[in-house]
C-alpha positions as CSV (number, residue, x, y, z in Angstrom):
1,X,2.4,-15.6,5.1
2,X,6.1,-16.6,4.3
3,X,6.3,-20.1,3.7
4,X,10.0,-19.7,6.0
5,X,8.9,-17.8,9.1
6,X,5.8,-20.3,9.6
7,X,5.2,-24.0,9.4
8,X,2.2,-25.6,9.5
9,X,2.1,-29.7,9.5
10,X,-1.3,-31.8,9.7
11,X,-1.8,-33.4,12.8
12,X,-0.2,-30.8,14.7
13,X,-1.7,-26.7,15.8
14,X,-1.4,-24.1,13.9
15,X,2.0,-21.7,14.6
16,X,1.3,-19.0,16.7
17,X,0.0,-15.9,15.3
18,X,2.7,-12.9,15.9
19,X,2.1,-9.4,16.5
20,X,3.1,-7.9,13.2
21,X,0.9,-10.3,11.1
22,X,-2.6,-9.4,13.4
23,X,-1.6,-5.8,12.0
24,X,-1.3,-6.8,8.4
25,X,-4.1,-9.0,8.3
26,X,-6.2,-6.3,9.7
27,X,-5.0,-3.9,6.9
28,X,-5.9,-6.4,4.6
29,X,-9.8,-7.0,5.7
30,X,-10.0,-3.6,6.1
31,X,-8.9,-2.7,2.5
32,X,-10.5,-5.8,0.5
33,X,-14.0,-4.8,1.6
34,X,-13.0,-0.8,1.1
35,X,-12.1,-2.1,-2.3
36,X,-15.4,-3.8,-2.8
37,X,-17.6,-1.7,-1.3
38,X,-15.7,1.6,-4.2
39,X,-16.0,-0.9,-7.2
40,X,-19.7,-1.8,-6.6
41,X,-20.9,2.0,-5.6
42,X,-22.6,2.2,-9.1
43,X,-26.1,0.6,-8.4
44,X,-25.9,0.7,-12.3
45,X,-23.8,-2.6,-12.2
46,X,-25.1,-6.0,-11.4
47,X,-21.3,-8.0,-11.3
48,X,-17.8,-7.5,-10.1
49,X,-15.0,-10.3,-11.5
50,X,-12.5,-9.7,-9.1
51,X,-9.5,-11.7,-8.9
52,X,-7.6,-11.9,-5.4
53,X,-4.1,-13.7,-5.0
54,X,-2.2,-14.8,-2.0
55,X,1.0,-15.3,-3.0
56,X,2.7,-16.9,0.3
57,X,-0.2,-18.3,1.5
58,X,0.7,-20.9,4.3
59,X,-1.5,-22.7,5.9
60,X,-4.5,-20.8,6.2
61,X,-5.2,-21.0,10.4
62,X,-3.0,-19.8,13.3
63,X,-3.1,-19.8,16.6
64,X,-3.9,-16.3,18.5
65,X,-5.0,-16.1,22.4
66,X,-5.7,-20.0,22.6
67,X,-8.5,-19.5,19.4
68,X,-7.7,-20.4,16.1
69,X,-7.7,-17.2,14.0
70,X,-7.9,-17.1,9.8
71,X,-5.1,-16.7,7.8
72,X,-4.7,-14.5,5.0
73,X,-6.6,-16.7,2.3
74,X,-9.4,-17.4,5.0
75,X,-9.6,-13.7,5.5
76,X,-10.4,-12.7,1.9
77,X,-13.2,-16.1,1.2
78,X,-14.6,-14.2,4.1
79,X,-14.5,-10.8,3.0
80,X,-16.0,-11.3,-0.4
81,X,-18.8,-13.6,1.2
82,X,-19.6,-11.0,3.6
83,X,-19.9,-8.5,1.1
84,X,-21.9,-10.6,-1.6
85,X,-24.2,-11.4,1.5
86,X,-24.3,-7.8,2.0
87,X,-25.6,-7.3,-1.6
88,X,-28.1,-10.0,-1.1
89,X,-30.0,-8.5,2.1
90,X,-29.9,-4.6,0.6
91,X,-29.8,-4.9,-3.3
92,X,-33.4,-5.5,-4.8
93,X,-31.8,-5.6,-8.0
94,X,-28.9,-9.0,-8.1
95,X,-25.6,-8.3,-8.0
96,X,-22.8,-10.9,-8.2
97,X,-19.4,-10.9,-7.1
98,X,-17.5,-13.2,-9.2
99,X,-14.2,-13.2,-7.2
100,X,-11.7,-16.0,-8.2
101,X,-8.8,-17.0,-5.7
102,X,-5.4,-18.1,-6.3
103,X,-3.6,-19.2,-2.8
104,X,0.4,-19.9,-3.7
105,X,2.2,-21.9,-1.2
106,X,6.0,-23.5,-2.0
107,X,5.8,-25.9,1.0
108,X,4.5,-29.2,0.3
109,X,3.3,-29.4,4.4
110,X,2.1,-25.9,4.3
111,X,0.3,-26.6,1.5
112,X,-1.5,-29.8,2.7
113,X,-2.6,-28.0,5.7
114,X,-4.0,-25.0,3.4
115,X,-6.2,-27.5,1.3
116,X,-7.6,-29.1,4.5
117,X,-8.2,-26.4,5.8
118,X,-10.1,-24.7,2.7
119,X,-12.0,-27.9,2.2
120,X,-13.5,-28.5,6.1
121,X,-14.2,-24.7,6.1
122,X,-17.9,-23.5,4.3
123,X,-15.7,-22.8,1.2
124,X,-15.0,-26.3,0.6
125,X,-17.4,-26.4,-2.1
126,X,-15.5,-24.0,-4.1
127,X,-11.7,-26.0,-4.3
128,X,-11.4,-26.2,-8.0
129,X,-14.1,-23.9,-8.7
130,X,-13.3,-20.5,-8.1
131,X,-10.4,-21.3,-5.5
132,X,-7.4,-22.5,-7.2
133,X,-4.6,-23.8,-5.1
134,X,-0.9,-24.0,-6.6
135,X,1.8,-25.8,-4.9
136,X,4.6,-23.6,-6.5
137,X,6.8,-20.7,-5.7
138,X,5.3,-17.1,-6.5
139,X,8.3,-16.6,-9.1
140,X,7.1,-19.6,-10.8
141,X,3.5,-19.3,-10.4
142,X,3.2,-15.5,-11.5
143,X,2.9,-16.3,-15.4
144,X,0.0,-19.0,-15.0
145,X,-1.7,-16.7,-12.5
146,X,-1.2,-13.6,-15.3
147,X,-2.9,-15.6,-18.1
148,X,-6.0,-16.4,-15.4
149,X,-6.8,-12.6,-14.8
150,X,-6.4,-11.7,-18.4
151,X,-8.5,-14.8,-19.4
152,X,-11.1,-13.4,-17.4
153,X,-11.8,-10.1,-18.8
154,X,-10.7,-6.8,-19.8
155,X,-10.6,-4.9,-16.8
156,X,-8.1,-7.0,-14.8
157,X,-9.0,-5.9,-11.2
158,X,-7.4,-7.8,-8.9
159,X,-5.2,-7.7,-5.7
160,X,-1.8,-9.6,-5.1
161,X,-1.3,-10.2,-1.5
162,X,2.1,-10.7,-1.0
163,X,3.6,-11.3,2.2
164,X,6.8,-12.2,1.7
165,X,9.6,-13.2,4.7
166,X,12.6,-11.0,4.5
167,X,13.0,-9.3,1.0
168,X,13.7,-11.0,-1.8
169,X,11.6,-13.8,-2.6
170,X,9.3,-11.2,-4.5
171,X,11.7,-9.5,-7.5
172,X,11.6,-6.3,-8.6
173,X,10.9,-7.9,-12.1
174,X,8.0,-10.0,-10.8
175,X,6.2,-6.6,-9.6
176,X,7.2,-4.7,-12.9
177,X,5.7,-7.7,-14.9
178,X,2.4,-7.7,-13.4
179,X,2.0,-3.9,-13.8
180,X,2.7,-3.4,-17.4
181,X,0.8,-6.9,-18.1
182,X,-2.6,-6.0,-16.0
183,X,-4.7,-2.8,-16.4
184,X,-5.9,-2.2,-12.8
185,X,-3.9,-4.6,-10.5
186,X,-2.6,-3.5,-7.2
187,X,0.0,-5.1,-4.8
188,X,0.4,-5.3,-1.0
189,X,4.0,-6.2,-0.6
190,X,5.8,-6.8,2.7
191,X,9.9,-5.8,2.9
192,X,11.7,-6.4,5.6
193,X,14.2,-3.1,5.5
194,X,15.7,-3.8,8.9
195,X,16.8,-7.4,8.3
196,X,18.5,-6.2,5.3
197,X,20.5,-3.3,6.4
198,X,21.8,-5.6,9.5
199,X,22.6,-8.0,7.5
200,X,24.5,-5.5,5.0
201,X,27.6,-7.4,3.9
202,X,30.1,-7.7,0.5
203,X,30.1,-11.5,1.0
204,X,29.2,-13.7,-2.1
205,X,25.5,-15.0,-0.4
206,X,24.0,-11.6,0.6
207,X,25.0,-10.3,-2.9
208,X,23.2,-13.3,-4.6
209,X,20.7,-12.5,-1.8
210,X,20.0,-8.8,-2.8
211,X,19.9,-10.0,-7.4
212,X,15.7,-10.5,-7.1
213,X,15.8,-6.5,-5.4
214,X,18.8,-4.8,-7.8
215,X,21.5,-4.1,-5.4
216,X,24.3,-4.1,-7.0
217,X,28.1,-4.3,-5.0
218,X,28.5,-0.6,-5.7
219,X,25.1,0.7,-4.0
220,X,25.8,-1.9,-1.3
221,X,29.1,-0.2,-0.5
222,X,27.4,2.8,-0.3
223,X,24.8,1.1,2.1
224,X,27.4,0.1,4.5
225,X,29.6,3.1,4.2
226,X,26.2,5.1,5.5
227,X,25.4,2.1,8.3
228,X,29.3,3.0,9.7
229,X,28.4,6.4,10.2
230,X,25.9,7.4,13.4
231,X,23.1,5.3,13.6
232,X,20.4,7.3,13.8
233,X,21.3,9.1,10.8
234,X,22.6,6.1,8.8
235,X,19.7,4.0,9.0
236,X,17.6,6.7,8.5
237,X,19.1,8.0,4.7
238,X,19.7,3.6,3.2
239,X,15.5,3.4,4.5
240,X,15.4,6.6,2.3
241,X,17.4,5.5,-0.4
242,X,16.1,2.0,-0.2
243,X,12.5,3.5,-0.9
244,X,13.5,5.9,-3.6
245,X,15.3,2.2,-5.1
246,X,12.0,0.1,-4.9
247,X,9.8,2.5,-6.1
248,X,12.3,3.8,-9.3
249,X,13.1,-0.2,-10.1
250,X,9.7,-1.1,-10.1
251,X,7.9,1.3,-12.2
252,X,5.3,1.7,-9.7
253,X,3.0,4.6,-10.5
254,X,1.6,4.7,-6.8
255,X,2.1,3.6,-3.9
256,X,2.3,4.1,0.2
257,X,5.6,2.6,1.6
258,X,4.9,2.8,5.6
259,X,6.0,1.0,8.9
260,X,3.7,-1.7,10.5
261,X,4.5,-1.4,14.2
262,X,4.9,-4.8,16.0
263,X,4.5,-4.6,20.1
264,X,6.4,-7.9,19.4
265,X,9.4,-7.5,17.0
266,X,12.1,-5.1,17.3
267,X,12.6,-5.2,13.4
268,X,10.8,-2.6,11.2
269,X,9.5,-3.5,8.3
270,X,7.3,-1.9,5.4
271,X,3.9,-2.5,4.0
272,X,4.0,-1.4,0.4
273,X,0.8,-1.0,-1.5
274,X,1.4,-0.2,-5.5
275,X,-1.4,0.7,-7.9
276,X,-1.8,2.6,-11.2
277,X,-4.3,4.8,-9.9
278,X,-4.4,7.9,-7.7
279,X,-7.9,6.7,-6.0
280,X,-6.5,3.3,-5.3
281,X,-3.1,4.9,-3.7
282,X,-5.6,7.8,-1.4
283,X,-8.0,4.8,-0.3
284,X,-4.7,2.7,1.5
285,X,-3.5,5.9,2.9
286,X,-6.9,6.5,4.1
287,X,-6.4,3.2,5.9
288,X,-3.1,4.2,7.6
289,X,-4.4,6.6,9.4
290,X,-8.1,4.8,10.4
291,X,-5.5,2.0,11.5
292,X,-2.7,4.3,13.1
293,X,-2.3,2.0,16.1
294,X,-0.3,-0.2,13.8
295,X,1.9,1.9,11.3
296,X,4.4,4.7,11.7
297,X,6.5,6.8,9.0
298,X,9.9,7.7,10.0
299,X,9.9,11.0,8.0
300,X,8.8,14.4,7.3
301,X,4.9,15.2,7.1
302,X,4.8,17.5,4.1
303,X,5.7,16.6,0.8
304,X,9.3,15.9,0.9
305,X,8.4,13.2,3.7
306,X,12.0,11.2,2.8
307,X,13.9,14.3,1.9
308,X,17.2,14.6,2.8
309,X,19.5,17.3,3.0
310,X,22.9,16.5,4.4
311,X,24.0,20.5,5.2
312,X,21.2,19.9,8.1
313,X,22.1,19.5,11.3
314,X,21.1,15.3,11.7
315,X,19.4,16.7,14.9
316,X,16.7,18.0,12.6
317,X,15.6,14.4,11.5
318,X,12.1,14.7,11.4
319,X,10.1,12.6,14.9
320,X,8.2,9.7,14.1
321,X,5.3,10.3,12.1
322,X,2.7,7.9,13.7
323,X,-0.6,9.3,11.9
324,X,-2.4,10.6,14.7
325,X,-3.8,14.3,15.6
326,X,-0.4,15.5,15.6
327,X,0.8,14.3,12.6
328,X,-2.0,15.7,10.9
329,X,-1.5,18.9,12.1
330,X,2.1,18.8,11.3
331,X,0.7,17.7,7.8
332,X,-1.7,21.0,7.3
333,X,1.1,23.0,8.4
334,X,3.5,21.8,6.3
335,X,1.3,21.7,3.2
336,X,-0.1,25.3,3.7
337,X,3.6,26.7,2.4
338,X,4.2,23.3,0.2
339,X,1.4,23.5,-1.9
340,X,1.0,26.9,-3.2
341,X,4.3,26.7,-5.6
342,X,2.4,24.1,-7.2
343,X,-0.3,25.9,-7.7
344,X,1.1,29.5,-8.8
345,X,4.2,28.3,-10.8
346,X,2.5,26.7,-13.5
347,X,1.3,27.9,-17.1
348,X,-1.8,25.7,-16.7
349,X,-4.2,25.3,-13.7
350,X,-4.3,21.2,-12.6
351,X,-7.8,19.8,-11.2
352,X,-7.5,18.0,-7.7
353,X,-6.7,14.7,-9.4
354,X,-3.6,15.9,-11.3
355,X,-2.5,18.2,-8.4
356,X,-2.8,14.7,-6.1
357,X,-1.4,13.0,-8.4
358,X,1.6,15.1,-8.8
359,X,2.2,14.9,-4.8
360,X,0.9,12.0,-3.2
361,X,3.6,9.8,-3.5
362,X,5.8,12.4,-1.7
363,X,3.9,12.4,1.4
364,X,1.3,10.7,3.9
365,X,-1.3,13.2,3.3
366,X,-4.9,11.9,1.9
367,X,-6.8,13.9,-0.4
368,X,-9.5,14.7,2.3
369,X,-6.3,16.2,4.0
370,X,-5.2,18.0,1.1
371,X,-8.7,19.4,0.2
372,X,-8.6,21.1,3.8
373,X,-5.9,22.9,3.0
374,X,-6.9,24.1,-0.1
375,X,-10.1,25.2,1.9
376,X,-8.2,27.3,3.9
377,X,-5.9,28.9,0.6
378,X,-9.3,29.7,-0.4
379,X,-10.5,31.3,2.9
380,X,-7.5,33.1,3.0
381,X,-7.9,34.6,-0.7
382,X,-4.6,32.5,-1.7
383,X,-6.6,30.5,-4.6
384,X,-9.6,29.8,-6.3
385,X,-11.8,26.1,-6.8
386,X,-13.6,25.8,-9.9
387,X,-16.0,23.4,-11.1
388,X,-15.0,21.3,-14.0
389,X,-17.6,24.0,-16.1
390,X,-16.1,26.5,-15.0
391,X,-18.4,27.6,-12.2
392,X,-17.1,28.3,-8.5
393,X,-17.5,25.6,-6.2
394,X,-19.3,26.6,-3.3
395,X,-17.7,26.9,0.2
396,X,-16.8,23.5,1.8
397,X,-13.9,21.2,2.3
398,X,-15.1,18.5,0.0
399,X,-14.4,18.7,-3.6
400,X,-14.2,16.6,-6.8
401,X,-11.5,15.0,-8.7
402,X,-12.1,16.9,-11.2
403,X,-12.4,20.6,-10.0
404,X,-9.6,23.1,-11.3
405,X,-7.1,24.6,-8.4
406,X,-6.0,28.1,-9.5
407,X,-4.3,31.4,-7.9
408,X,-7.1,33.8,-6.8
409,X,-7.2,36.8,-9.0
410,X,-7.0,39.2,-6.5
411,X,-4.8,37.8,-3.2
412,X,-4.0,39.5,-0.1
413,X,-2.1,42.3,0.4
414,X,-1.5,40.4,3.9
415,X,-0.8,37.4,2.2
416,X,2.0,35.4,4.2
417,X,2.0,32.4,1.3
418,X,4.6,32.1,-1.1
419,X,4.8,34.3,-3.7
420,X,3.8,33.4,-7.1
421,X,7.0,34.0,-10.0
């Protein structure tokens, strides 16, 4: 947690745990031990070195409903010792889970309280050992923690946590650095979207402000010249064009850029997950919609989901996506005419994992989404799935990464699907 929104002082309670931050600390359990539970599938392996960063760590304990609840780095020492204990009771063969922490914090205070709290926890024992505390600023911290992971291994696997307040205390450069540097890292990254487009200005502090995040005094023009226009529809295209900025400035192969809903804050703001792997990018999205009580997606649900097309009436801005049954109906809909240009238009048939590839960052469909779809392409004689040798895969929604998607040789006369060039 930002380091400027909370304080934490020994001697005195922990803040008060808000709204928002229940929601992104549930995301956050829920995906660690997703993430563990993928990387140790393979009963072939007997170790995991994982490496998990919190990179505005705080103080490590609120306050929520009179109780004192974990902060983020208490919630991940608890996640990976829940799952190692999980390997211990099932596995007959031993697996270990050698996860090493990193828990940034700026604030001298904040960072008191974290160690004291860390050391008068059960995890004490591991200060110095596999928990590594650093009384920096992320910025300054990020090229010590990079030499750790990469001492550690080839494989690099490792999550930055990164919970930022506001916008711009994690650069663009920062992000870019640890994905060309690492080979499988991935990033949760909080952006506060709303508090920057009201606090839009031309004055010399924002424009220092906005340096770490690229915004230049020409696109910030642009920004305001949109927010003086009807609000609905001004906000809605600078959220657009502030996504389509993130994502080109940081290089980020995938990612999922959604709204946490706060019962509690009238400000939106976005929890962005980056990886370098399709899998990685379908199993956050996954968690959007098992978790749909806490995010919502101001956009379209097929794959153009932050298209915009000024000759449209603005009355046709799509309604809040908020991944329930709806949404995913609007989803199948959508992707039943979206998909098949993909398919037909192309010298060379892709396999689900290009085809996913190709889309996923255009919309909030899953792959267990998209492979109902192209279940019913196939029922309706609009394509054909092939096994990666070439055989046809039998009838059923569930297919693998690597089975071929191709037009069906002989399609319906009644066909209603786009036609193929």
């Amino acid at each position: 947690m930002s380091t400027e929104k909370y304080e934490w002082v020994i001697g005195s309670p922990p803040p008060a745990l808000e709204g928002h931050s229940v929601a992104k600390h549930a995301v956050l359990r829920s995906y660690v031990r997703r993430y563990i539970d993928v990387l140790t599938s393979d009963p072939r392996h007997d170790f995991l070195n994982l490496t998990l960063i919190d990179g505005f760590a705080g103080g490590g304990a609120y306050v929520n409903g009179g109780a004192v609840a974990p902060g983020s780095p208490m919630i991940l020492l608890e996640e990976v010792a829940c799952a190692q204990a999980g390997f211990n009771a099932v596995r007959t063969k031993p697996f270990a889970l050698k996860a090493e922490f990193i828990f940034v914090e700026r604030k001298n205070s904040n960072f008191e309280f974290l160690e004291r709290t860390i050391r008068e926890s059960v995890y004490g024992k591991g200060l110095n050992e596999n928990i590594h505390l650093l009384n920096l600023s992320f910025e300054d911290a990020l090229p010590t923690i990079l030499e750790r992971i990469k001492g550690r291994g080839r494989a690099h696997r490792c999550i930055f946590f990164l919970d930022q307040y506001g916008y711009n205390q994690v650069s663009f450069d920062a992000i870019r650095t640890i994905l060309t540097t690492l080979e499988n890292p991935e990033i949760i990254v909080t952006f506060n979207v709303d508090y920057l487009i009201d606090y839009l200005s031309e004055d010399e502090p924002f424009l220092k402000g906005v340096t770490p995040v690229e915004l230049g005094v020409s696109r910030v023009r642009e920004m305001l010249a949109l927010k003086e226009t009807d609000q609905r529809e001004g906000r809605w295209i600078i959220q657009n064009f502030l996504y389509r900025h993130l994502m080109e400035r940081t290089g980020a192969p995938f990612y999922t850029c959604f709204f946490i809903k706060s019962p509690d804050s009238h400000r939106s703001y976005w929890l962005v997950h980056i990886s370098k792997h399709p899998k990685a990018r379908d199993e956050m999205a996954l968690r959007h919609w098992a978790m749909s009580n806490h995010f919502i997606h101001h956009g379209r649900a097929g794959l153009r989901m932050l298209g915009f097309d000024p000759e449209r009436d603005i009355e046709q801005i799509p309604l809040d996506f908020i991944f329930d049954d709806d949404a995913a109906a609007r989803s199948k809909s959508a992707l039943m005419s979206e998909l098949p240009p993909l398919i037909f238009n192309r010298g060379v048939a892709p396999t689900l994992a290009e085809l996913f590839s190709r889309v996923c960052n255009e919309t909030p469909a899953t792959t267990k989404l998209i492979s109902n779809v192209l279940a019913d392409l196939r029922g309706e004689s609009e394509i054909e799935i092939m096994t990666k040798d070439g055989r046809s895969r039998p009838r059923s929604t569930s297919f693998e990464w690597t089975d071929v998607v191709l037009p069906a040789r002989q399609r319906s006369m009644f066909s209603t699907i786009w036609p193929p060039k």
